[in-house]
C-alpha positions as CSV (number, residue, x, y, z in Angstrom):
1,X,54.6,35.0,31.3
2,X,56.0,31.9,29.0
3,X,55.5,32.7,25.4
4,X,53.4,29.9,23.7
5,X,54.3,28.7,20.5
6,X,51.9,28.8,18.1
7,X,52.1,25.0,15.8
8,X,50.5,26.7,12.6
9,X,53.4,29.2,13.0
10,X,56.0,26.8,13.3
11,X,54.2,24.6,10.4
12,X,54.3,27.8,8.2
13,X,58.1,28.8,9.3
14,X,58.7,25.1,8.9
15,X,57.2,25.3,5.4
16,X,59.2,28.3,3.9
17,X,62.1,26.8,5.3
18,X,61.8,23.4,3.3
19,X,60.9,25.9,0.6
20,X,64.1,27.7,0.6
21,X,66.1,24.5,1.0
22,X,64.6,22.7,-1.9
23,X,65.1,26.3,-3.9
24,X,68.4,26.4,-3.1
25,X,68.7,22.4,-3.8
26,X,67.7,23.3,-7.3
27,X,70.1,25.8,-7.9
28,X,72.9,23.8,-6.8
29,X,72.2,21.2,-9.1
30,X,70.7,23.9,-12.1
31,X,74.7,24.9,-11.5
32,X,76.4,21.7,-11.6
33,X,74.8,21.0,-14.9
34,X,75.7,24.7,-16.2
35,X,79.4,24.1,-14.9
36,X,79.3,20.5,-16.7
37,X,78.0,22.1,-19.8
38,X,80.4,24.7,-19.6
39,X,83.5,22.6,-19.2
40,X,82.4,20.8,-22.0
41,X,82.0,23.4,-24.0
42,X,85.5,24.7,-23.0
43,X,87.1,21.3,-24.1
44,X,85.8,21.9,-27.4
45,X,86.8,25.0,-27.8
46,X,90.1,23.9,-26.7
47,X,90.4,21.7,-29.2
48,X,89.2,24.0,-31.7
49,X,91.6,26.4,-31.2
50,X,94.9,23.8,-31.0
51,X,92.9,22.3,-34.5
52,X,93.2,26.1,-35.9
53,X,96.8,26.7,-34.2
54,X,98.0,23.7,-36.4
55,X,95.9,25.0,-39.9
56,X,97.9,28.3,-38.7
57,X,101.4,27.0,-38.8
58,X,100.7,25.0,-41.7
59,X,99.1,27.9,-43.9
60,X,102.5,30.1,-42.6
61,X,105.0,27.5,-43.8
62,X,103.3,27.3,-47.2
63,X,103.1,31.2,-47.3
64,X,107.0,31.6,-46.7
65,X,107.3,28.9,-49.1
66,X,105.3,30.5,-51.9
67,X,107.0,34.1,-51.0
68,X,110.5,32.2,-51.5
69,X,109.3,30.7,-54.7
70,X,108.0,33.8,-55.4
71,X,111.4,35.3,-55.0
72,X,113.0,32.5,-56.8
73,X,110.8,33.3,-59.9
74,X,111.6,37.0,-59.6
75,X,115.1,36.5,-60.1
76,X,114.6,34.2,-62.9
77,X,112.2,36.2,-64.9
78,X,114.6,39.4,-64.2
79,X,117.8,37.4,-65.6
80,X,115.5,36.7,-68.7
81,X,114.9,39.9,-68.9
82,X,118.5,40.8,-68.5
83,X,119.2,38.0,-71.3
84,X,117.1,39.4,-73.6
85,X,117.7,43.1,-73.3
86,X,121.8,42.4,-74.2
87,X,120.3,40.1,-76.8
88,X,118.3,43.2,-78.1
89,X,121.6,45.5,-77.7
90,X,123.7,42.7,-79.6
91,X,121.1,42.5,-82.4
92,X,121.5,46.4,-83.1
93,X,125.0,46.6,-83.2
94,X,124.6,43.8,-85.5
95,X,122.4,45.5,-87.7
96,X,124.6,48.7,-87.7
């Protein structure tokens, strides 16, 4: 017995097949425009974040400069202090 192939099977077969090919043709290119997307989106981030590195380092170096001058007035403002207490201590044994 030969087995006879039935042509509106093979149309129908035939049919999900270029179905499946064209659905997976879409994906593949749905993907390629995701990846593009995406690596575009990367770049920008990338460049976002070397943008921020660099506002980092510059808003660190002007933090350790304002603690130093910080420091710096500190000091001063403690030796004024200083001066005045033994200008204080000075004026009482003066007025003794």
């Amino acid at each position: 017995m030969k087995s006879e192939v039935n042509p509106q099977t093979v149309d129908i077969s035939f049919a999900r097949l270029e179905e499946r090919i064209r659905q997976v043709t879409d994906l593949c290119r749905d993907l390629r425009v995701e990846r593009i997307l995406m690596q575009k989106e990367i770049a920008g981030l990338l460049l976002q974040i070397e943008t921020l590195t660099d506002e980092k380092r510059k808003l660190e170096r002007r933090i350790d400069y304002l603690v130093a001058d910080r420091l710096e007035l500190r000091q001063r403002v403690e030796e004024i202090l200083d001066a005045v207490a033994t200008l204080e201590i000075e004026a009482e044994s003066v007025n003794k």
